[in-house]
N, C-alpha and C positions, 0 to 999 in steps of 0.2 A: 784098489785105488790108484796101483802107478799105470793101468792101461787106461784107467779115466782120466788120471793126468797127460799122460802122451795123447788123449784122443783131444780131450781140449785146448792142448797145445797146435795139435792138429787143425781145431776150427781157428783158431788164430794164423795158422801159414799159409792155408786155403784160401783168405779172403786176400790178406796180403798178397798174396803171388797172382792171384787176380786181378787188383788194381793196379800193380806191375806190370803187369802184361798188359792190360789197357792204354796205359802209360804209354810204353814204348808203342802200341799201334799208332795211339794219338800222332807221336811224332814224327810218323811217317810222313803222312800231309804236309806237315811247316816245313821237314826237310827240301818236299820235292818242290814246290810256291818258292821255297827259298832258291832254288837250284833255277829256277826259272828266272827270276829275276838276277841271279848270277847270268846268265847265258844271255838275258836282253841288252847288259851292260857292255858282255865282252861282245857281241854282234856288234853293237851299234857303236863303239869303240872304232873295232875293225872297217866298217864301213866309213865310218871318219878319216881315219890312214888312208883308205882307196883313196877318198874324194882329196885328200891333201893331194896324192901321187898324181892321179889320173885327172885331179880338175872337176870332176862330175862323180854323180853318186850312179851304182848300176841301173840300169832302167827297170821298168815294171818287169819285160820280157828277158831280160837278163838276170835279174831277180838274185838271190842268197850265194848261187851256186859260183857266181862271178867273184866273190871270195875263194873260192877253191878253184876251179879254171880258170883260165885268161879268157873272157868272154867275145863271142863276135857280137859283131851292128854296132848301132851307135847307139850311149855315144862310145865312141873308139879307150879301149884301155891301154894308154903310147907308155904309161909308167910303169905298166903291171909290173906287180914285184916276184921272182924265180919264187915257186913254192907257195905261192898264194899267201891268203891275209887268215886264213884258218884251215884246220888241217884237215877239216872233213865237213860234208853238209849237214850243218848244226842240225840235230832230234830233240823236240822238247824230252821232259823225263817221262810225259805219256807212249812215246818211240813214233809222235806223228813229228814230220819236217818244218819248222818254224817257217811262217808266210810273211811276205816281205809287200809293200805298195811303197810306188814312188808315182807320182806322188802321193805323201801321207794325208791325213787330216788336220792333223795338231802340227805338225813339222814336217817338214821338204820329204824326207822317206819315215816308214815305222815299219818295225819289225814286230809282228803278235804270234802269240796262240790262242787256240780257242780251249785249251785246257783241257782237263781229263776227258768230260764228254764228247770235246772236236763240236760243239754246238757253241753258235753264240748267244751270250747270259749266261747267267747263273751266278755262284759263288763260292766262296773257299778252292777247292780243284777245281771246280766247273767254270772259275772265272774268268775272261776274257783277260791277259795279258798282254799290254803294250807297250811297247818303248817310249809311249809317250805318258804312260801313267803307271810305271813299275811299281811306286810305292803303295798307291790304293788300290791297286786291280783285285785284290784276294778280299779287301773288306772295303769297297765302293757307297757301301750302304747301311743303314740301321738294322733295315732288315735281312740284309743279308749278316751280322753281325749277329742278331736274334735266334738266327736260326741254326747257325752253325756248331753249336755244342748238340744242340738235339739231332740234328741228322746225323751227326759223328755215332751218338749213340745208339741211334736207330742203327744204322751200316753194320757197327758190332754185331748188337743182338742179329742183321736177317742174316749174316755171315758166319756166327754161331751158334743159333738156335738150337741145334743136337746136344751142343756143350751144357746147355744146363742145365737139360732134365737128367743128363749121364752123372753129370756133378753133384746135384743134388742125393739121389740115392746111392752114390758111391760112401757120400759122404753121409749119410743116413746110416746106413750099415755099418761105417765104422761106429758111429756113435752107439748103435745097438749093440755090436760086439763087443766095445769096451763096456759096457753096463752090466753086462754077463756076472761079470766078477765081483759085481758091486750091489747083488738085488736088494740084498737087507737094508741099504741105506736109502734114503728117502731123496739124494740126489743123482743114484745109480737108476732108483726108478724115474723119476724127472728123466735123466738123461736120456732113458731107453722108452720114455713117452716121445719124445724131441725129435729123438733118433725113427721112430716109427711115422711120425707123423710128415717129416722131411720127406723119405723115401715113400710113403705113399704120396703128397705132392709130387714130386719128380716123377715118380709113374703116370701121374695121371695127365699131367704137361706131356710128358714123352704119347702116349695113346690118345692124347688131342691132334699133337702134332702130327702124325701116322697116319692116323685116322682122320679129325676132326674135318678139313676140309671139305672132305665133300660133301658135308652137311652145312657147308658154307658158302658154297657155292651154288 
């Protein structure tokens, strides 16, 4: 009975340290959405400083980088400041270079990204970020709001598919090896029914997976 307790303690840690881990994947997303709209604030800050010094905001053709060099053409930067107005050519957190238009749509210049994809639309990472709409860029829409817990879930499972057919008959087998000890009781055999039938699922997931395609195709 104490390796049937430590196994069913076991199906209690398993699920837990799963939703765990889900958990902290989830927050990967809001961190980097968050990180973005951190960086459209401190650009578009910095671009403010230029235009106090210099009078003028950098042109199209001069673009982001006229924070970090002293730019040529016009219009002329007579203020620039020793060391520029940022310390490097801002990357969003997908590692593409934040794009800049002057003039903006919404206001005189805007600085965007086109987010995880680098495509315009979508949502959640995929979303289009602008200096002119930092707050609602990641949730724009209903439907973009609708959908975003199920693609998060989806992304999991196509990113760990191998994890749970291996999960499930790991965890099958323990439950049959802890029953070993327990046949005579009527919940050692329960358990080692439970335990059988887990680890035949998880086989048979795993040899679809393996397998099944190309009878799907």
């Amino acid at each position: 009975m104490t390796n049937l307790r430590r196994s069913i303690s076991l199906g209690a840690v398993i699920p837990t340290f799963l939703v765990f881990a889900s958990l902290v994947f989830a927050s990967y997303p809001k961190a980097r959405i968050a990180e973005t709209k951190t960086d459209l604030r401190n650009i578009l800050s910095s671009l403010q400083i230029y235009k106090l010094e210099n009078f003028d905001y950098p042109s199209g053709s001069q673009g982001l980088l006229a924070l970090v060099e002293k730019p040529v053409g016009e219009p002329e930067a007579i203020n620039w400041q020793e060391g520029g107005y940022l310390d490097r050519f801002p990357k969003d957190p997908w590692g593409r270079h934040y794009m800049y238009r002057n003039p903006g749509v919404v206001y005189p210049v805007e600085v965007y990204s086109f987010g995880r994809d680098g495509k315009l639309g979508g949502c959640g990472e995929d979303a289009d970020f602008y200096s002119s709409n930092i707050e609602t860029a990641a949730s724009k829409s209903f439907e973009c709001r609708k959908h975003r817990v199920i693609n998060s879930i989806w992304d999991w499972v196509a990113n760990n598919i191998y994890f749970i057919p291996f999960t499930l008959i790991i965890f099958g087998l323990l439950m049959i090896r802890s029953a070993r000890k327990a046949v005579k009781s009527v919940c050692g055999n329960l358990y080692r029914f439970l335990g059988w039938t887990i680890t035949g699922l998880g086989g048979l997931l795993l040899l679809l997976l393996l397998f099944g395609p190309k009878y799907y195709h």
